[in-house]
C-alpha positions in Angstrom: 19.5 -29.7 95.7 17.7 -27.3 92.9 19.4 -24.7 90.8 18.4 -22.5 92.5 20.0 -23.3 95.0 23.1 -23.7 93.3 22.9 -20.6 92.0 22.9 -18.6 94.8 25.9 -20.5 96.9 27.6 -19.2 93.5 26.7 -15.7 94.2 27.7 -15.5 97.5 31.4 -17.2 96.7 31.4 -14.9 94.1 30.8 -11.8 96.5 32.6 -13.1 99.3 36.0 -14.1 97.4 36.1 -10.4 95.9 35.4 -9.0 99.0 38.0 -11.2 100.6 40.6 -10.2 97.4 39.9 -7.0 98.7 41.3 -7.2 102.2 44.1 -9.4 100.9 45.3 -7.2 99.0 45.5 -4.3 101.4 47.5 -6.5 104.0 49.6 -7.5 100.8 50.1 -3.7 100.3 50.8 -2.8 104.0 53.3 -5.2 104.4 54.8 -4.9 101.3 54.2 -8.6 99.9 54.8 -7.2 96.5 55.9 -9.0 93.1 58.8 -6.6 91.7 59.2 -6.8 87.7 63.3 -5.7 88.2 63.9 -9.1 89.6 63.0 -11.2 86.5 63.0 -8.3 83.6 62.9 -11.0 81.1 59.3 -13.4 82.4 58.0 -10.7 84.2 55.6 -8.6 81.9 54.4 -6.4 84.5 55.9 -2.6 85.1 55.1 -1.4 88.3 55.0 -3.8 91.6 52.3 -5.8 92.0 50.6 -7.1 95.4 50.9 -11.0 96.0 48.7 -13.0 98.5 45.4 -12.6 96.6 44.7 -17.0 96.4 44.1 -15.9 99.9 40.5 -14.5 98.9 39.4 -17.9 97.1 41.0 -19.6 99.9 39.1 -18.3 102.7 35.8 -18.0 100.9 36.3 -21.6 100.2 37.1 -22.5 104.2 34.1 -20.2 105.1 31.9 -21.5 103.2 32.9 -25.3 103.8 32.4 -24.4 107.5 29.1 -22.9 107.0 27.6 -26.1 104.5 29.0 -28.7 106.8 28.2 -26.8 110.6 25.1 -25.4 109.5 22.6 -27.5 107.3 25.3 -30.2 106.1 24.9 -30.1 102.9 28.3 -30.8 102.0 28.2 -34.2 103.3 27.1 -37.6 101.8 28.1 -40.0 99.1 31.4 -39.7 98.7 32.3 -36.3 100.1 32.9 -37.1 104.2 34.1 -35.3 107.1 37.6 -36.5 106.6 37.9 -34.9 102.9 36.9 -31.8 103.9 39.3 -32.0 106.7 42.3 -33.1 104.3 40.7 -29.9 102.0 40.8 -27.5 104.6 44.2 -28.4 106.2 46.0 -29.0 103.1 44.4 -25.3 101.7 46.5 -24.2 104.9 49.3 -25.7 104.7 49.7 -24.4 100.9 49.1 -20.7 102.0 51.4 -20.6 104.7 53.9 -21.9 102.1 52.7 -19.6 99.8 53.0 -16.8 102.2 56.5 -17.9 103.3 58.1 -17.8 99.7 56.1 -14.7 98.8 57.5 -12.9 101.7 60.9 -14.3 101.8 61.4 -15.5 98.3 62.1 -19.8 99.1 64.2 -21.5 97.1 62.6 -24.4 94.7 63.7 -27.3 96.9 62.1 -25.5 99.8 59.1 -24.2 98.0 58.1 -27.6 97.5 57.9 -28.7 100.6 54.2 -27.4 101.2 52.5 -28.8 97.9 54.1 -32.1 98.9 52.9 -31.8 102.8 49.0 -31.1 101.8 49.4 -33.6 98.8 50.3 -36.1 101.6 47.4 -34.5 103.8 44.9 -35.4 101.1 46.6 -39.0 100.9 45.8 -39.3 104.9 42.8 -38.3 104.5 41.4 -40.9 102.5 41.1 -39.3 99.3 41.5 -42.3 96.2 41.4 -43.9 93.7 39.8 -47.8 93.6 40.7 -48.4 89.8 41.3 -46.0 86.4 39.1 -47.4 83.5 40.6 -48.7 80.7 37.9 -48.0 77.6 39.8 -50.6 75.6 39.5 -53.7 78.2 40.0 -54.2 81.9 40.2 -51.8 84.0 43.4 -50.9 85.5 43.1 -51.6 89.5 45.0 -49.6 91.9 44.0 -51.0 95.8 45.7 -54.6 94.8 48.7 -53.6 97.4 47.7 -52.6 100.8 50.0 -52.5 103.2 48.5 -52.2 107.1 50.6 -49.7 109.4 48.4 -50.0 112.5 45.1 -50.8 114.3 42.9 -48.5 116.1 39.6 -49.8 118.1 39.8 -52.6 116.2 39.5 -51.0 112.6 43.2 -51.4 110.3 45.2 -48.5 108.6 46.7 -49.5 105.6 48.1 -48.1 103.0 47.0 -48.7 99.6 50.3 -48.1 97.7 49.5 -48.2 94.3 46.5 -45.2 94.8 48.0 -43.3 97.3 51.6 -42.8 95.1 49.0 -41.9 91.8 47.0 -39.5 94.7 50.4 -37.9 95.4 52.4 -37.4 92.3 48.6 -36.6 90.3 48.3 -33.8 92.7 51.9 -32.6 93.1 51.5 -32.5 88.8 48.3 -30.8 88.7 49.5 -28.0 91.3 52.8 -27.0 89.8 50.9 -27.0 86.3 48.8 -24.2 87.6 51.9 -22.8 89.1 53.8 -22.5 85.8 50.5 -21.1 84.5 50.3 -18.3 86.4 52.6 -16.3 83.6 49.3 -13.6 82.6 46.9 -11.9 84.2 44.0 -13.8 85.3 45.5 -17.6 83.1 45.2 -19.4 85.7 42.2 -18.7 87.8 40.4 -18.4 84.5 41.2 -21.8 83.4 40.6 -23.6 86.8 37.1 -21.9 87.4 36.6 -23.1 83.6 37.7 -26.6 85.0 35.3 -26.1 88.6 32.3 -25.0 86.0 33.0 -28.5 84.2 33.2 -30.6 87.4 30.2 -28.9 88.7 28.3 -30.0 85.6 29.7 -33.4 85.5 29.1 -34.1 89.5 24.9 -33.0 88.4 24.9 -35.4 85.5 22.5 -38.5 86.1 25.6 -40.8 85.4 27.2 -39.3 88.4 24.7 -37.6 90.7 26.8 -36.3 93.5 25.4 -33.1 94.7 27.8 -33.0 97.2 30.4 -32.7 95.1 28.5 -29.9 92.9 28.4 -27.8 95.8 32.1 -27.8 97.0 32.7 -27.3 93.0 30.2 -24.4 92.2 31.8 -22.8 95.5 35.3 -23.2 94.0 34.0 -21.8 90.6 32.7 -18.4 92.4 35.5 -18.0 94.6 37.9 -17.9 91.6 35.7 -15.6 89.7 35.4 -13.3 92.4 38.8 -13.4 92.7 39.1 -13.2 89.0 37.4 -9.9 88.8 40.3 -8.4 90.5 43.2 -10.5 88.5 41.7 -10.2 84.8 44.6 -7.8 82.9 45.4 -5.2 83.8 45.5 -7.4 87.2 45.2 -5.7 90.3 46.5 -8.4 92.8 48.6 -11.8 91.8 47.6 -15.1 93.2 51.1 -15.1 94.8 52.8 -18.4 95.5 50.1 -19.8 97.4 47.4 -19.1 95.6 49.0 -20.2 92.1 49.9 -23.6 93.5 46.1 -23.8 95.8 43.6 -23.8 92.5 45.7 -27.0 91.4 45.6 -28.3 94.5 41.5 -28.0 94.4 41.0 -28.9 90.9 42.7 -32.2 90.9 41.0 -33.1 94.3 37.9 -32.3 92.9 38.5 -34.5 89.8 39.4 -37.7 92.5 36.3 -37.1 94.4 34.1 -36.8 91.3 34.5 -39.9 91.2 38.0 -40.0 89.7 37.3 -38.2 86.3 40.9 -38.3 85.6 40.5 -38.1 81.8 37.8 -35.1 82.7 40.7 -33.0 84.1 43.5 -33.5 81.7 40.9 -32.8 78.7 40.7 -29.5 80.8 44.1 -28.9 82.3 44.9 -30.5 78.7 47.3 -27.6 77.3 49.0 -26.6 80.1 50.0 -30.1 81.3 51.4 -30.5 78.0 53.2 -26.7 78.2 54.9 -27.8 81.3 55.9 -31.7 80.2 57.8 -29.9 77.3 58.8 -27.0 79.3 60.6 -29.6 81.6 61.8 -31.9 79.1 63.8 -28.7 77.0 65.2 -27.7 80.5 66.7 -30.7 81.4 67.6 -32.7 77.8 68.3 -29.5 75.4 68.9 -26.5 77.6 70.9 -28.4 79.9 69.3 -26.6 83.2 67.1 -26.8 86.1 63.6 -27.3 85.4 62.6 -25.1 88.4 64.6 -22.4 86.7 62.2 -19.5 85.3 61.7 -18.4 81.8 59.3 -16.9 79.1 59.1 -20.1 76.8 55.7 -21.1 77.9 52.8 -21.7 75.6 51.3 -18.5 76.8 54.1 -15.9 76.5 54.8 -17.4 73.0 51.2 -16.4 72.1 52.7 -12.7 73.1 55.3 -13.1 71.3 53.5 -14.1 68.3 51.8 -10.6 68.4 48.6 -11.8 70.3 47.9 -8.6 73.2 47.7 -9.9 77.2 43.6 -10.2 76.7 43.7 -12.3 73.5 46.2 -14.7 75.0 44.4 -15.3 77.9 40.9 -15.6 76.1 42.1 -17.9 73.4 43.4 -20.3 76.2 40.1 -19.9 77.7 38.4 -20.9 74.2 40.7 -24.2 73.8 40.0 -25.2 77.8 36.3 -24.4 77.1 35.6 -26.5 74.1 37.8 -29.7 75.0 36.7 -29.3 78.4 32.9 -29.7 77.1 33.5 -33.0 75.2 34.5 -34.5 78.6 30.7 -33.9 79.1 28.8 -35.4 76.5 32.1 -38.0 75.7 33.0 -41.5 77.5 35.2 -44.1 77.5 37.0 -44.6 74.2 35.7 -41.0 72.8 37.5 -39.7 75.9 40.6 -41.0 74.7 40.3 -39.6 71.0 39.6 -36.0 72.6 42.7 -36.7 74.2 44.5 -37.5 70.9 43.5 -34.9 69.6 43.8 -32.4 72.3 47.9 -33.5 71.9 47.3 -33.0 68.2 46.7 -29.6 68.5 49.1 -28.5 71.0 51.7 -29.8 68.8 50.1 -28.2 65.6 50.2 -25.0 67.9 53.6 -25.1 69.3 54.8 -25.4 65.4 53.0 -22.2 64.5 54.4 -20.1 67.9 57.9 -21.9 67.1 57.7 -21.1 63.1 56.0 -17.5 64.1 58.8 -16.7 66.7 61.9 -17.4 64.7 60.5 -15.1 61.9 59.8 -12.3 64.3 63.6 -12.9 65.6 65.0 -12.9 61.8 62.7 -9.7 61.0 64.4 -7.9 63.9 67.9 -9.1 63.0 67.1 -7.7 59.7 66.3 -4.5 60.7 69.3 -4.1 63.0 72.0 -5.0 60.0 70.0 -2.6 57.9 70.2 0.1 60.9 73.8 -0.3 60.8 
């Protein structure tokens, strides 16, 4: 496939998915799918209600177009994108958004909200989505089909499962899609950052070294159908991913970095930051705040940035920088220098979350001042 061609599948996602945010949005508005900021004064940083439902733009771009590539001139299929992966894509994509729907509608509880993400990770699990082996830059490579188990035969051909692959499938996915979950704490974080991480995957998937055009394609459409989408969520934001949404660009981004030909290092290098946000997130919920981990706040990475004096746009644009420029080594780095980006990538969120800690406790001790002077 040419540029060219790439380029214009980009345009039309583009146009389609605002189009589609459009529409969304209205229906989001007539039936009063709204977020309210009186329900959670303290995360929430919005002041008037918001509509929800708008992942249900780049979801339908992405289904319409899938539909057209494959039905049409099939240029979605080959190597190692197949019929079955689009399927487990597709139904997955709509399992999520009726979850998403559900909760946004009817506010779910945590245990039940994560009874979709864990349905469509399953879905993508089914449909053969895997992983053979993760490379190990300093020996042998760490092999994950050694265990298959068979459940059944069909026309002669066995269904097994592959334990090892499938449980790294499931719980890879289940932590890439609450990572963009928690993410979605400022206007347009999280579509920003996983169009960011489409862009890169599109890039990698035309490299010689992996040549899968296939894979380009389903990527490039995923990039356009979050900026078109993004051109309605950028602050001041318009319409909110909603539940579904929020937890659907994870859901794409780490399938895309399995099918790529399992560029696991690729997406953490891009999905670097907020992994690490939401590993320490949990971890102070549980060991030091003694609480849920499902249990809302505004102690993320991003609402620190805030805090630290940072507006809404230079937030978001700085954490657009950071998934930009280590999400760029993962083109041009390999093997071992992978694993130094990575290093370093932990390096500087800690050197980070020092300065936002540091930063936040004088800001606290400045106001404290003021008040005992006040009085």
């Amino acid at each position: 496939m040419s540029y060219l061609y790439y380029i214009f599948t980009f345009i039309i996602s583009v146009g389609l998915a605002f189009i589609l945010t459009y529409y969304a949005r209205k229906l989001a508005l007539k039936f009063n799918i709204v977020d309210r900021p009186a329900t959670d004064s303290s995360r929430k940083i919005h002041q008037a209600p918001m509509p929800l439902l708008g992942g249900l733009g780049i979801f339908l771009t992405i289904l319409i177009l899938v539909i057209f590539f494959t039905s049409i001139n099939n240029q979605l299929l080959g190597g190692y994108l197949l019929v079955k992966h689009l399927l487990g894509v597709i139904i997955g994509g709509c399992v999520i958004m009726l979850g998403g729907y559900l909760d946004d509608r009817y506010r779910l509880t945590p245990s039940r909200q994560i009874i979709f993400p864990a349905i469509a990770a399953l879905i993508i699990v089914a449909s053969g989505v895997g992983i053979e082996y993760i490379s190990n830059p300093f020996g042998d490579s760490f092999r994950l089909d050694s265990i298959q188990i068979e459940l059944f035969r069909l026309g002669g051909l066995p269904y097994t499962i592959t334990l090892l692959s499938d449980a790294f499938v499931f719980i890879w996915l289940m932590g890439m899609m609450y990572t963009t979950k928690f993410l979605d704490g400022l206007d347009g974080l999280s579509t920003g950052i996983t169009t960011i991480g489409a862009f890169i995957v599109f890039f990698l998937s035309i490299s010689q070294t992996v040549a899968q055009p296939e894979t380009a394609l389903l990527a490039i459409i995923f990039a356009g159908a979050g900026l078109g989408f993004l051109l309605w969520n950028f602050h001041p934001a318009k319409v909110f991913l909603g539940e579904g949404g929020s937890v659907f660009v994870g859901f794409m981004l780490g399938v895309l970095s399995i099918i790529s030909g399992a560029k696991i290092a690729t997406a953490l290098l891009i999905m670097g930051i907020p992994i690490l946000d939401v590993i320490w997130v949990i971890i102070r919920r549980l060991f030091i705040e003694k609480k849920s981990p499902t249990m809302a706040d505004n102690k993320h990475l991003h609402f620190r940035l805030l805090d630290m004096g940072l507006s809404h746009r230079q937030a978001v644009i700085f954490l657009y920088v950071l998934t930009v420029l280590f999400g760029i080594t993962s083109l041009f780095f390999t093997g071992k220098d992978k694993v130094i980006s990575l290093v370093i990538l932990v390096g500087v969120m800690i050197v980070l979350a020092s300065i936002l800690v540091v930063a936040y406790k004088r800001k606290n001790c400045s106001i404290s001042d003021i008040e005992v002077d006040n009085q």
